[in-house]
Backbone as CSV, one residue per row, in Angstrom:
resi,resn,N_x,N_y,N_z,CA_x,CA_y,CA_z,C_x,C_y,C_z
1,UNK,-78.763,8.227,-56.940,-77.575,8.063,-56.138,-76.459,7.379,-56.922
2,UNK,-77.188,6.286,-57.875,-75.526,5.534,-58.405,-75.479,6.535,-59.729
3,UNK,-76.075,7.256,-59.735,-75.666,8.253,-61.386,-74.475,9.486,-60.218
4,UNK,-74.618,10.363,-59.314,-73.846,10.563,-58.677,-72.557,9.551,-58.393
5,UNK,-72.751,8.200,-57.331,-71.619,7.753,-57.782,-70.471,7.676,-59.098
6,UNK,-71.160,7.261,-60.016,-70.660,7.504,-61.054,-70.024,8.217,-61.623
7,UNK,-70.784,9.345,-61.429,-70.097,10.769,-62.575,-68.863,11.291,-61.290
8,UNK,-68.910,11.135,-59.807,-67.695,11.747,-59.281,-66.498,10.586,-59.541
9,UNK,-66.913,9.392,-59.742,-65.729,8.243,-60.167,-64.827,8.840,-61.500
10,UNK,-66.045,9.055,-62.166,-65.894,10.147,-63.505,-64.526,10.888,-63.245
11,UNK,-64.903,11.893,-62.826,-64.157,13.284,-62.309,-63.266,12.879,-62.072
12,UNK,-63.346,11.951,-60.848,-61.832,11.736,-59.914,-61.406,10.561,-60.872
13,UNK,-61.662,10.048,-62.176,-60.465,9.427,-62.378,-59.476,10.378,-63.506
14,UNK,-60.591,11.448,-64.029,-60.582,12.185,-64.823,-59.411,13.056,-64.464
15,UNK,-59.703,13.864,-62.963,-58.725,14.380,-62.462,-57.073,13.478,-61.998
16,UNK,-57.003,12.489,-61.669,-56.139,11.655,-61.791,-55.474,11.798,-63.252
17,UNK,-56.031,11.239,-63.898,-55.052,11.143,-65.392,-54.439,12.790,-65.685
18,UNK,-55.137,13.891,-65.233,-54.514,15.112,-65.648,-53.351,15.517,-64.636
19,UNK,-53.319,14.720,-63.479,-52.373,15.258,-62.299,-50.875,15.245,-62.540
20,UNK,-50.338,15.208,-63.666,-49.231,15.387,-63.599,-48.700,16.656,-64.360
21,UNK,-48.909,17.037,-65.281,-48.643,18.750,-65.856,-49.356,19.928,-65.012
22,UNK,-49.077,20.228,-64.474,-49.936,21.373,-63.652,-49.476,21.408,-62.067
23,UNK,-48.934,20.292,-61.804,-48.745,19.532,-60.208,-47.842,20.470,-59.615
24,UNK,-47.751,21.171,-58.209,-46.773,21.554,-57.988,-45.436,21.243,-57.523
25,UNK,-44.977,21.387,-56.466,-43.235,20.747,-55.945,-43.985,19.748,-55.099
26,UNK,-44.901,20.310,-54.049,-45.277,19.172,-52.955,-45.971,18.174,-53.604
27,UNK,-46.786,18.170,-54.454,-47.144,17.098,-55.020,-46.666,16.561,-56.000
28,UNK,-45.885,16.913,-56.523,-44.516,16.160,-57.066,-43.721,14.835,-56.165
29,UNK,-43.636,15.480,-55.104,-43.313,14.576,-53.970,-43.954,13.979,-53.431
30,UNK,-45.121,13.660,-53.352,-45.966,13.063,-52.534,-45.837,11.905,-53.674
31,UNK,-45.985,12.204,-55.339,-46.171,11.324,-56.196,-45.083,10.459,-56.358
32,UNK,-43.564,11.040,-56.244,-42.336,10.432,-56.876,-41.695,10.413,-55.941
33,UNK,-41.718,11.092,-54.565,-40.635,10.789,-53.340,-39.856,12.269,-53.229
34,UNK,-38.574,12.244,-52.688,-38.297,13.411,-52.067,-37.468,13.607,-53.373
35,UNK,-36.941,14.948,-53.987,-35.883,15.262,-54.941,-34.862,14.863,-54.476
36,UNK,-34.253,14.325,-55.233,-32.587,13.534,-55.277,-31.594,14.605,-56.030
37,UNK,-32.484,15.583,-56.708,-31.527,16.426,-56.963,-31.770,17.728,-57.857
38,UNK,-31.235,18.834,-57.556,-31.716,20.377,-58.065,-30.548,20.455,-59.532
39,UNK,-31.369,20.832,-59.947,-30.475,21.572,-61.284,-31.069,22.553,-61.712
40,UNK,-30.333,23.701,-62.537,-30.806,25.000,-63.040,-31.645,24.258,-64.539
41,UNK,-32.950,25.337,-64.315,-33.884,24.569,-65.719,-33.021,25.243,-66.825
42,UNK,-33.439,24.574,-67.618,-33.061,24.906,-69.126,-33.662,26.093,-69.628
43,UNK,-34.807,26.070,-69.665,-36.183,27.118,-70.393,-36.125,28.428,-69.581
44,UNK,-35.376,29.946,-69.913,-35.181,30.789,-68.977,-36.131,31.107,-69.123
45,UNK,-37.481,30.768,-69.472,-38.845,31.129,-68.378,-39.480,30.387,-67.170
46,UNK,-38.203,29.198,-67.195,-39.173,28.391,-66.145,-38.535,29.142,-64.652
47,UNK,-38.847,28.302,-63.592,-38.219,28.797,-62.139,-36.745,28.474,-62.396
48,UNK,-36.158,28.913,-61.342,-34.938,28.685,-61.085,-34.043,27.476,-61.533
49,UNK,-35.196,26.384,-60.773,-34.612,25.403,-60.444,-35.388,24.010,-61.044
50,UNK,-34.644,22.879,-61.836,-35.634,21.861,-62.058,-35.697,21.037,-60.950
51,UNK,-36.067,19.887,-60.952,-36.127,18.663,-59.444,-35.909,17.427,-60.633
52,UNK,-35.209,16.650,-60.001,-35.146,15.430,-59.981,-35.479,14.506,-59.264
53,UNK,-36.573,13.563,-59.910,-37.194,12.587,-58.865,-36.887,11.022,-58.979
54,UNK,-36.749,10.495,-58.574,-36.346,8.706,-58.956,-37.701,8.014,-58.484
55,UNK,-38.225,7.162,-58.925,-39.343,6.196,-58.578,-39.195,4.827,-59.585
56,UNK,-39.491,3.850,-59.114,-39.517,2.540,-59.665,-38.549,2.250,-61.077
57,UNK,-37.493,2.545,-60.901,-36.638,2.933,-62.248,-36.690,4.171,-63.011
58,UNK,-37.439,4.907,-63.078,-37.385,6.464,-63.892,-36.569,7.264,-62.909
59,UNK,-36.401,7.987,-63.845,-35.615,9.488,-63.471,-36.633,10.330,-64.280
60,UNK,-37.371,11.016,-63.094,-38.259,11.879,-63.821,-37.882,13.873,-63.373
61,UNK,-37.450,14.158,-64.400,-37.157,15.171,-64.566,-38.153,16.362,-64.371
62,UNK,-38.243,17.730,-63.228,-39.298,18.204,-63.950,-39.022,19.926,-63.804
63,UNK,-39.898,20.753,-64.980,-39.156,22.249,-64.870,-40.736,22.998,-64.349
64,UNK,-40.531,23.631,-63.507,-41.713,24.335,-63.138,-41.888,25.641,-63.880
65,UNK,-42.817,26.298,-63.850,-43.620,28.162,-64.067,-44.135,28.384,-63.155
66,UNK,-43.927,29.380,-62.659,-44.590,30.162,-61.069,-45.297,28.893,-60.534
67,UNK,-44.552,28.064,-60.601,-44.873,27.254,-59.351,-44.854,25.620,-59.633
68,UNK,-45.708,25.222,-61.047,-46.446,24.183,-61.323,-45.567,23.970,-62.484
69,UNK,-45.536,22.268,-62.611,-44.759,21.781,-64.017,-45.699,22.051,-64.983
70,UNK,-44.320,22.111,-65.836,-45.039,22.885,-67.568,-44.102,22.004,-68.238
71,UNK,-43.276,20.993,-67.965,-42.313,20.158,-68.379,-41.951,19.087,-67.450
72,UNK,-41.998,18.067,-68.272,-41.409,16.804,-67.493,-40.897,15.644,-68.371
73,UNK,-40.283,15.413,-68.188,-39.039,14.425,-68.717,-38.874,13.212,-67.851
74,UNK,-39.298,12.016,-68.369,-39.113,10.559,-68.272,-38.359,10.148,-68.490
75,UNK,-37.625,9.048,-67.605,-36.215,8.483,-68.630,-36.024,6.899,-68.282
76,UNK,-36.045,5.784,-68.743,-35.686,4.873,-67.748,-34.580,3.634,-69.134
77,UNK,-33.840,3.211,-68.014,-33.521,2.357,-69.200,-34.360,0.423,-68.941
78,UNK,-34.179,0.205,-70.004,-35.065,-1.057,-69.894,-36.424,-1.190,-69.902
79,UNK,-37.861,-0.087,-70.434,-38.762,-0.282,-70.661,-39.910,-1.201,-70.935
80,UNK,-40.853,-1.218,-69.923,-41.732,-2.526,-70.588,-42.745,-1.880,-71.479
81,UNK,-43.779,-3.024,-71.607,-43.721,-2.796,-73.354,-45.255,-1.243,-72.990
82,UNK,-46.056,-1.401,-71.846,-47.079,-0.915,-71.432,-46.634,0.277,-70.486
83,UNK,-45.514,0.394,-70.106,-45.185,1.857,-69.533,-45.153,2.941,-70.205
84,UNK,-45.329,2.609,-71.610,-45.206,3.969,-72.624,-47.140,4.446,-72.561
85,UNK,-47.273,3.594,-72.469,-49.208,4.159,-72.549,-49.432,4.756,-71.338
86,UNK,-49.117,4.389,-69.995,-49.250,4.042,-68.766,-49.516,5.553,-68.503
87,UNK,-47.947,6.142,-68.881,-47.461,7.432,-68.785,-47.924,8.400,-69.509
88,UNK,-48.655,8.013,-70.906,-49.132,8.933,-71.544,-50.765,8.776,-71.641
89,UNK,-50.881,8.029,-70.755,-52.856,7.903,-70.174,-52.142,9.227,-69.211
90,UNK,-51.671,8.705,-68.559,-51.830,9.489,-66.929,-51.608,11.354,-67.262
91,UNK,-51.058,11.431,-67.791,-51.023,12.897,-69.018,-51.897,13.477,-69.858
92,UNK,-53.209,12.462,-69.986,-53.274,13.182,-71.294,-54.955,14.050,-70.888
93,UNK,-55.287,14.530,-71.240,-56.086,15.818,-71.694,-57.767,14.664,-71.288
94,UNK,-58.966,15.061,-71.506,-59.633,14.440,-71.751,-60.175,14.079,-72.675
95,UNK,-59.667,14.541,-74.020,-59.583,13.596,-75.256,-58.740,12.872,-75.994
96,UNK,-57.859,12.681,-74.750,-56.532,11.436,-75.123,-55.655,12.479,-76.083
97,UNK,-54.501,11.457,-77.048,-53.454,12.169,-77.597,-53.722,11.317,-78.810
98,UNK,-53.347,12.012,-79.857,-53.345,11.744,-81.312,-52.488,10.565,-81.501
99,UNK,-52.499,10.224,-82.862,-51.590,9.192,-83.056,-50.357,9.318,-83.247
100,UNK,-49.796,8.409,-83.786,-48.215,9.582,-82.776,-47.402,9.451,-84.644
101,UNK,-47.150,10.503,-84.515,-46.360,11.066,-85.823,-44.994,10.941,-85.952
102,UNK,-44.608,9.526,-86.453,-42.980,9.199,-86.541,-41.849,9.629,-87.250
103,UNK,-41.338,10.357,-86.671,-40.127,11.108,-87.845,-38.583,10.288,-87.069
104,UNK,-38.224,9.605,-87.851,-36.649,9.160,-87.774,-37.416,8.058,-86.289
105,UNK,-36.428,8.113,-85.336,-36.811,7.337,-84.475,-38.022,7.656,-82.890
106,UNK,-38.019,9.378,-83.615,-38.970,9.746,-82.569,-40.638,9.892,-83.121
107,UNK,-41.180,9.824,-81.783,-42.853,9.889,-82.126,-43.202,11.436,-81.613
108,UNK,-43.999,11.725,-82.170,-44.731,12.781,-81.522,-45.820,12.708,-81.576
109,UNK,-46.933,13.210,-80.150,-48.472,13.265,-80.329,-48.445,14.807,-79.875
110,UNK,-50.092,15.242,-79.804,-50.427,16.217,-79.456,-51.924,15.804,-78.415
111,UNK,-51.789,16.457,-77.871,-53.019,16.005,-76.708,-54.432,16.955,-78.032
112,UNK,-55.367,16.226,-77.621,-56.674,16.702,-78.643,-56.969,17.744,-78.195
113,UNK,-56.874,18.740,-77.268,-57.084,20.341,-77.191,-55.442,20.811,-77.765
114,UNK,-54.712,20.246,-78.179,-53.559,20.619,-78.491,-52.860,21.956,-77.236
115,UNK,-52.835,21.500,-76.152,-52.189,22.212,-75.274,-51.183,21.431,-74.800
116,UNK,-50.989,20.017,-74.763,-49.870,19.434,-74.682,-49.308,18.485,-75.932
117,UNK,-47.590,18.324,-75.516,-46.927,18.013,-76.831,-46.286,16.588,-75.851
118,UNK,-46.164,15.890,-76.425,-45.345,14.316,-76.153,-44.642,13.789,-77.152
119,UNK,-43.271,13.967,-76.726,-42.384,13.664,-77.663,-41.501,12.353,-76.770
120,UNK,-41.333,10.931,-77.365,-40.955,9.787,-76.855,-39.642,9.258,-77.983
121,UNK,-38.610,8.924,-77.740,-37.083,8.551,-77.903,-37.287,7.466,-77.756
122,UNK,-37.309,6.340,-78.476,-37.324,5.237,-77.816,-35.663,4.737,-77.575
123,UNK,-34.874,3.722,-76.968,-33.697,3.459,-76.956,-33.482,2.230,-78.305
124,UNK,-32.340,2.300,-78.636,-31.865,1.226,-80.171,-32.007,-0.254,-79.700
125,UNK,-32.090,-0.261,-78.439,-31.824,-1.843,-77.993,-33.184,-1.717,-77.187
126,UNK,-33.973,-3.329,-77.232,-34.702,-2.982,-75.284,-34.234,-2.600,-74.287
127,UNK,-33.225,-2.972,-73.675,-32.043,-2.894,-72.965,-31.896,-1.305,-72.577
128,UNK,-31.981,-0.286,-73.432,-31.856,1.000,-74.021,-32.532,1.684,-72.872
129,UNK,-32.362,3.368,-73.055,-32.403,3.842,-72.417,-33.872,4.745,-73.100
130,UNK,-34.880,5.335,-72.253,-35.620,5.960,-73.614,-36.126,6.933,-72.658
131,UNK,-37.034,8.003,-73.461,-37.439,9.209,-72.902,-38.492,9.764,-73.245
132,UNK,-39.346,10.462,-72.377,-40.416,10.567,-72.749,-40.758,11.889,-72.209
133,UNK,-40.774,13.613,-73.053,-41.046,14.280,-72.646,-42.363,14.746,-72.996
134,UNK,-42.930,15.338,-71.927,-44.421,15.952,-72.320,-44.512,17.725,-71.704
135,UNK,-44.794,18.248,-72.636,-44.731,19.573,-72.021,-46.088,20.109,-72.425
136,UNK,-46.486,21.362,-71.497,-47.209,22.221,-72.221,-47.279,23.223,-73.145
137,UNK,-48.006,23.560,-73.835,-48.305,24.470,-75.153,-47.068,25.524,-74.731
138,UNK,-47.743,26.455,-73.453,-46.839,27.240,-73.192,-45.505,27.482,-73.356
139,UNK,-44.988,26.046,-72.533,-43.547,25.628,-72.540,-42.764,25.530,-74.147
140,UNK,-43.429,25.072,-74.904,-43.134,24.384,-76.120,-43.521,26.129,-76.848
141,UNK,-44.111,26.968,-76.854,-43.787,28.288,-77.315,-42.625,28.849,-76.342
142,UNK,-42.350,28.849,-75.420,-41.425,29.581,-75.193,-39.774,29.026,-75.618
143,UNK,-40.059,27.785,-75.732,-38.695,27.076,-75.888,-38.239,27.648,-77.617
144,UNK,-39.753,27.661,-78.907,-39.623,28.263,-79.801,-39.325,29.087,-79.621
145,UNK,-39.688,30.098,-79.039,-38.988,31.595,-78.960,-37.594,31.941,-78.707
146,UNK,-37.234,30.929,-77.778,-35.575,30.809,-77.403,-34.778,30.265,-78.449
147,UNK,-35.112,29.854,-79.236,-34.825,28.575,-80.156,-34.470,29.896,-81.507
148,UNK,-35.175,30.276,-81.797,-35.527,31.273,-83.108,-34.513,32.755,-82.279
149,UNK,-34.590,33.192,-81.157,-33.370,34.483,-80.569,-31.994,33.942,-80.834
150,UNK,-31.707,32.187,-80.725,-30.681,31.996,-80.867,-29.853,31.602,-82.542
151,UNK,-31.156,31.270,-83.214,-30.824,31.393,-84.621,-30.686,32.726,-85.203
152,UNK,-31.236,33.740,-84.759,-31.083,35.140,-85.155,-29.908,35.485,-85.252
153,UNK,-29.271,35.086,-84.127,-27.629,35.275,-83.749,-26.149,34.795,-84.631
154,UNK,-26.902,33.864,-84.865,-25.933,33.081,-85.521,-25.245,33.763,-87.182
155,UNK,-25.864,34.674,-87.340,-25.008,35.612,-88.382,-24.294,36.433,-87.736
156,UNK,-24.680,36.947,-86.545,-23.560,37.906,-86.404,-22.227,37.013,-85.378
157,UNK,-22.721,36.051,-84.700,-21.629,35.544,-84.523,-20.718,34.632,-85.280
158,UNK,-21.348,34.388,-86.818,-20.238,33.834,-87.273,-19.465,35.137,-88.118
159,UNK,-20.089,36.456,-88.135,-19.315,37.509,-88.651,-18.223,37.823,-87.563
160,UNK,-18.520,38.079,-86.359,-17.933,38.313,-85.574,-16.470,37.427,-85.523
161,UNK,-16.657,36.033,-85.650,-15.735,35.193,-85.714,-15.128,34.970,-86.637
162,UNK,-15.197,35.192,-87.862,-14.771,35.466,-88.952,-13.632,36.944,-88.731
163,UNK,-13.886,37.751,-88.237,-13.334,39.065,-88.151,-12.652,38.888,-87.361
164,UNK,-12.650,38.530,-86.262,-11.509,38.128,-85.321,-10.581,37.065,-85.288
165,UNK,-10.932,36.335,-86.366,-9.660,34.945,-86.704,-9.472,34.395,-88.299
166,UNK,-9.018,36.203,-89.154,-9.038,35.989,-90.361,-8.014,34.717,-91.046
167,UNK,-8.548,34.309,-92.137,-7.464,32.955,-92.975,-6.337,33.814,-93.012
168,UNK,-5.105,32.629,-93.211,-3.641,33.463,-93.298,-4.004,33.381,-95.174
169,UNK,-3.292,34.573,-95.869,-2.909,34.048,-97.156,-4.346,34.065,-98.033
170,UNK,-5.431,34.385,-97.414,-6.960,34.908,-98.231,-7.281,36.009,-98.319
């Protein structure tokens, strides 16, 4: 009986720490309160629409896929020193997230099945404002894909612009 207890404590804390990438709108809300506010997502594969949620100082940002977040964005200014773990326990995979790989002022981890990416901003001051996005694999290929259609472009629109607003006198 206490090896049962156990292993569903297991599960359900297990399932807890994963409940936030996957979550849908209603439980979005149940977690962070009612949306304070709609905006068009960024990622033209996500839905329509992102949500904005406010809870205990964050502004938590989030972009859904047929239904469920595949992106979410943290933001708060004034950080304590244990909300950065807090947030990336409650995220992470069941073999936690790598160590975090510092380039300039940002970190990056990868969750140990490498299906999620966490990328954290910290702000220049404490005081500061900082951010903490975590997306899934998915998300983070499709954003490459958008990313690389729009570099493709960029020759013919600087030909284009070139041709339509030649130098005087060249």
């Amino acid at each position: 009986m206490i090896r049962l207890v156990a292993t569903l404590l297991v599960m359900l804390s297990s399932l807890a720490a994963q409940a936030r990438l996957g979550e849908t709108l209603a439980e979005c809300e149940a977690r962070y309160g009612p949306v304070v506010e709609r905006r068009p997502a960024k990622q033209k594969e996500s839905d329509k629409e992102a949500c904005v949620f406010s809870k205990n100082g964050f502004a938590v940002v989030t972009e859904f896929r047929s239904g469920n977040v595949w992106k979410i964005t943290y933001t708060k200014t004034g950080m304590e020193a244990d909300e950065l773990g807090t947030l990336l326990k409650a995220n992470a995979t069941e073999g936690g997230w790598s160590a975090p790989l510092k380039i300039s002022a940002q970190e990056f981890r990868s969750s140990s099945n490498h299906e999620r990416l966490a990328i954290y901003t910290p702000g220049k001051r404490p005081e500061a404002t900082f951010t903490l996005v975590i997306a899934t694999k998915s998300f983070a290929e499709a954003n490459r894909a958008d990313y690389e259609t729009k570099l493709a472009k960029i020759p013919e629109e600087l030909k284009r612009r070139s041709d339509s607003r030649p130098l005087k006198d060249f």
